[in-house]
PALUMVEX-74816 format. One line per 10 residues: number of its first residue (from 0); their letters; for each residue x, y, z of C-alpha. Coordinates in steps of 0.05 Angstrom, whole numbers, plus 5000, padded with zeros to 4 digits. Layout:
! residues N
NUM> a> X:Y:Z; ...
! end
This chain:
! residues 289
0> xxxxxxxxxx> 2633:7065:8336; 2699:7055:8304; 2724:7126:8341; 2702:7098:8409; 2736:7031:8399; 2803:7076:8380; 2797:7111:8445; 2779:7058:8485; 2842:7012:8463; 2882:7083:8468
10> xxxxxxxxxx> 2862:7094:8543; 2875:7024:8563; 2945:7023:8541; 2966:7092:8575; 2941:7053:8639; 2975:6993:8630; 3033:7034:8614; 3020:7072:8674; 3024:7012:8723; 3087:6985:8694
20> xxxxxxxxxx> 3125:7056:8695; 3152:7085:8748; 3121:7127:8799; 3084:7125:8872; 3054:7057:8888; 2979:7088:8909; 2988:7142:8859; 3009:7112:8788; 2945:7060:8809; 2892:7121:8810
30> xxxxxxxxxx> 2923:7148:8746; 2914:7083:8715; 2840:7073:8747; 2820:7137:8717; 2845:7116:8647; 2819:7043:8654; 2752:7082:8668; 2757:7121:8611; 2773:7063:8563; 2705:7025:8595
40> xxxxxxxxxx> 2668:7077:8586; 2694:7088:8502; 2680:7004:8495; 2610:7009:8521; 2588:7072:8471; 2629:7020:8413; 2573:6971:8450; 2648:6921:8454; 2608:6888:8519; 2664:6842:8523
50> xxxxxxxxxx> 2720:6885:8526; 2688:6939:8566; 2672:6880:8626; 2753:6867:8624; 2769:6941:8624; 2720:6948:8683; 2757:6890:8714; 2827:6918:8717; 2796:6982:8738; 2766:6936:8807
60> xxxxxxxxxx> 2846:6908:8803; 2866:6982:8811; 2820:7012:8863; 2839:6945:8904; 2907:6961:8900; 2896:7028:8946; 2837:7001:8989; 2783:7032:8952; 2743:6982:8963; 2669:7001:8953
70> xxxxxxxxxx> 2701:7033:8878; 2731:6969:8869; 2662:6922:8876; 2633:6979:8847; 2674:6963:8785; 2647:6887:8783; 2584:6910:8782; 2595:6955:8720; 2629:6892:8687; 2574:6862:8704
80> xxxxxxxxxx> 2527:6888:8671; 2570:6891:8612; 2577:6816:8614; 2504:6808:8614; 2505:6827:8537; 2549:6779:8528; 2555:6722:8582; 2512:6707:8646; 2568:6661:8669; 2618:6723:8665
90> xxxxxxxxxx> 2568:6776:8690; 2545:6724:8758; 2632:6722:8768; 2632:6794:8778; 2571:6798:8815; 2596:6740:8851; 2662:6784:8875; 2622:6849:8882; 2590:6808:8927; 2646:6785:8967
100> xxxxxxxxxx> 2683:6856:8966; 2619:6892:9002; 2613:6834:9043; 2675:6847:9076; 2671:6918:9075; 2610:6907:9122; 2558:6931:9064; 2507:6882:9082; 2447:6915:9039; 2494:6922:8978
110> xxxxxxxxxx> 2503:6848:8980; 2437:6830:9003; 2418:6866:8930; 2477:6831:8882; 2465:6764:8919; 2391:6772:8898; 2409:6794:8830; 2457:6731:8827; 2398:6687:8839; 2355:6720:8785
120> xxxxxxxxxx> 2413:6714:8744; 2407:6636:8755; 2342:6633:8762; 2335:6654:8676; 2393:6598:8660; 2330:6551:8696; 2390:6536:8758; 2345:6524:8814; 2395:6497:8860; 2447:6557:8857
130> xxxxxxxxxx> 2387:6607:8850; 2370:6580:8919; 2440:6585:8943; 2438:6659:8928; 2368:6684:8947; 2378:6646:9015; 2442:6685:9022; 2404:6748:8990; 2347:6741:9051; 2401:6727:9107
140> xxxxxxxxxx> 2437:6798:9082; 2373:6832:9078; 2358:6810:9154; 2419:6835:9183; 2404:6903:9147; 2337:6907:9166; 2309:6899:9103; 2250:6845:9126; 2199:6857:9073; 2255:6845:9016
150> xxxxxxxxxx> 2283:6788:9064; 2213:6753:9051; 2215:6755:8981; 2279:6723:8980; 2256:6669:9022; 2189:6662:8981; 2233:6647:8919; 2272:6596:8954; 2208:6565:8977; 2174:6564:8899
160> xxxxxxxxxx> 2254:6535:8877; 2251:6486:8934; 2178:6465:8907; 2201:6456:8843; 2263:6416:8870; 2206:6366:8905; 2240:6387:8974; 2165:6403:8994; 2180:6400:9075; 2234:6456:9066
170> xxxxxxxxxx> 2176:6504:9022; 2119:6483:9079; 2164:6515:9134; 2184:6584:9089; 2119:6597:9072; 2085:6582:9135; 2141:6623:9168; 2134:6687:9124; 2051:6683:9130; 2056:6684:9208
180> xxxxxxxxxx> 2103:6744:9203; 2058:6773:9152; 1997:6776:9197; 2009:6839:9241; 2033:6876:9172; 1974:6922:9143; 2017:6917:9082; 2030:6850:9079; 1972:6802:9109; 1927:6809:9043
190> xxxxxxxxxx> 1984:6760:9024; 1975:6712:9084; 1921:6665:9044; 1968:6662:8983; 2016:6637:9026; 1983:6583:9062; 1958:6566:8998; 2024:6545:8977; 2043:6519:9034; 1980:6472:9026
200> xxxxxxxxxx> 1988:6451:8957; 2063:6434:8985; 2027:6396:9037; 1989:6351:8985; 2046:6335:8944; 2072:6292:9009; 2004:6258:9000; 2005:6246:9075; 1929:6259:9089; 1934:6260:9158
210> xxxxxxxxxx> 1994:6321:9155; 1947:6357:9108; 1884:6352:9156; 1933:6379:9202; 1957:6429:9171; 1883:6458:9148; 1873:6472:9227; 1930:6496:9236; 1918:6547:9186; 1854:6569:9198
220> xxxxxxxxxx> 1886:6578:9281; 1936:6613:9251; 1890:6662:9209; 1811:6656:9231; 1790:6687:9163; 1822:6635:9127; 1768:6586:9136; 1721:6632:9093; 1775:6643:9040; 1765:6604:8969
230> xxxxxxxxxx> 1837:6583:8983; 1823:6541:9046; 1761:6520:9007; 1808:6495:8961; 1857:6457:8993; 1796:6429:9041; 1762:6400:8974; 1829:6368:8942; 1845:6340:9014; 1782:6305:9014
240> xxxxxxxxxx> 1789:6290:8943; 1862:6253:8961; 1824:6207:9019; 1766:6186:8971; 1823:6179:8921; 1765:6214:8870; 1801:6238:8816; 1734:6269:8787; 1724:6298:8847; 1797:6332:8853
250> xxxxxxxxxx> 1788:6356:8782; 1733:6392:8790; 1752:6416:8854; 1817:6452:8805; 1768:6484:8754; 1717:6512:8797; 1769:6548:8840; 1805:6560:8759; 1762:6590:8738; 1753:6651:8783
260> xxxxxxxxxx> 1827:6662:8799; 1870:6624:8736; 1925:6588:8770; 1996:6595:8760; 2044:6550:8731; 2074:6538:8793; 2013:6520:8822; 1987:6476:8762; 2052:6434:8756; 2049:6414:8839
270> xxxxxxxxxx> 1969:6405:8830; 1987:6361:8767; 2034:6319:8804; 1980:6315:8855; 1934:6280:8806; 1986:6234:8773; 1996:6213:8841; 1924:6190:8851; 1908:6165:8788; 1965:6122:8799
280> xxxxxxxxx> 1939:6110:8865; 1872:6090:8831; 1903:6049:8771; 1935:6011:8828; 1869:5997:8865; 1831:5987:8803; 1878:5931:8781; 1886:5896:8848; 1794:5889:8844
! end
């Protein structure tokens, strides 16, 4: 460890003293990008996570300086993932100019993968806002680069963020929008029901029965298996549930569909807010009787 620190502090001063010496402009920059990569490489054996992300930094600097531009984002992304030892904020920075470097260099599935791995990045600090920023960005990249399928599940996390967020109208609309370009997929429309699903259980969070009866048609125009799915069955039972304003009724409704396919927490927190919702509704009836 000790050796590889030695080096690594060794190698970055020859750089730096390469830059400020004399020599060619283009060429005194790739001498000093070779040693900067050098002295990155000793910091990460020491497992000095800090200093190898601002070695890996001036080695971008460098490779900037003489238009090597993929090198240079490259070089973000290896401070990067140094930084995630250390410090999401610094690693998402570097990610975040990786980003912006490919970007212009017209790298659109480069980006379309560091945008997405921005908003994983925020999605673990529990940032749904910025984490929706990024995968919409991600999905948009991913688009232009023909990358549809990983486009979708871009837009599907931005639709579960935008859930969470309570911005229900903008989740209806993504997930309706990636089932009805899932349907003439052989790959992809055993996923249709799931997604209607969601959209559904986004659709009863609005509480606007007539919207969900709506939607249910809708859905089962869009796809005419859906009607026989346990999902439609579902949403169908909770909808009617909602109108009779039956809490019982929407409870059970929960477990029996539970207990063949266990929901996820996504699913449980927007069905729980569901109930609150009635019970309040029922508190409220209960107390004007």
């Amino acid at each position: 460890m000790g050796d590889h620190m030695a080096k690594g502090e060794e190698f970055q001063k020859k750089a730096g003293k390469k830059i400020n010496g004399w020599g060619l402009f283009g060429s005194k920059y790739e001498d000093a990008a070779d040693l900067y990569a050098k002295s990155a490489n000793h910091f990460k054996l020491a497992k000095s996570w800090d200093k190898a992300g601002s070695v890996f930094i001036k080695l971008s600097d460098c490779y900037l300086k003489v238009d090597s531009k993929h090198e240079a984002a490259t070089a973000y992304v290896d401070a990067s993932n140094c930084y995630k030892k250390t410090s999401t904020k610094g690693a998402i920075s570097c990610l975040d100019k990786a980003v912006n470097i490919f970007m212009e260099n017209g790298k659109d599935s480069m980006a379309a993968r560091y945008c997405k791995e921005i908003g994983e990045l925020y999605e673990l600090e529990q940032n749904n806002e910025k984490a929706i920023l990024y995968f919409e960005r991600a999905a948009e990249f991913f688009e232009t680069g023909g990358g549809a399928t990983s486009a979708n599940q871009c837009k599907l996390k931005v639709a579960q963020f935008s859930a969470q967020l309570e911005q229900y109208p903008k989740a209806i609309q993504i997930y309706e929008e990636v089932a009805q370009t899932s349907l003439n997929n052989n790959l992809l429309k055993y996923g249709v029901r799931g997604h209607l699903l969601n959209a559904g259980l986004c659709q009863l969070c609005r509480g606007d029965i007539v919207a969900i009866t709506n939607a249910l048609e809708r859905y089962q125009d869009l796809d005419l298996t859906f009607s026989r799915t346990r999902e439609y069955k579902l949403l169908a039972d909770l909808a009617s549930a909602i109108d009779e304003e039956d809490v019982a009724k929407f409870t059970d409704a929960v477990k029996e569909f539970d207990s063949i396919t266990p929901l996820d927490t996504w699913k449980t927190t927007l069905l729980l807010r569901v109930k609150e919702a009635l019970k309040a509704k029922e508190l409220e009836e209960d107390e004007l009787v």
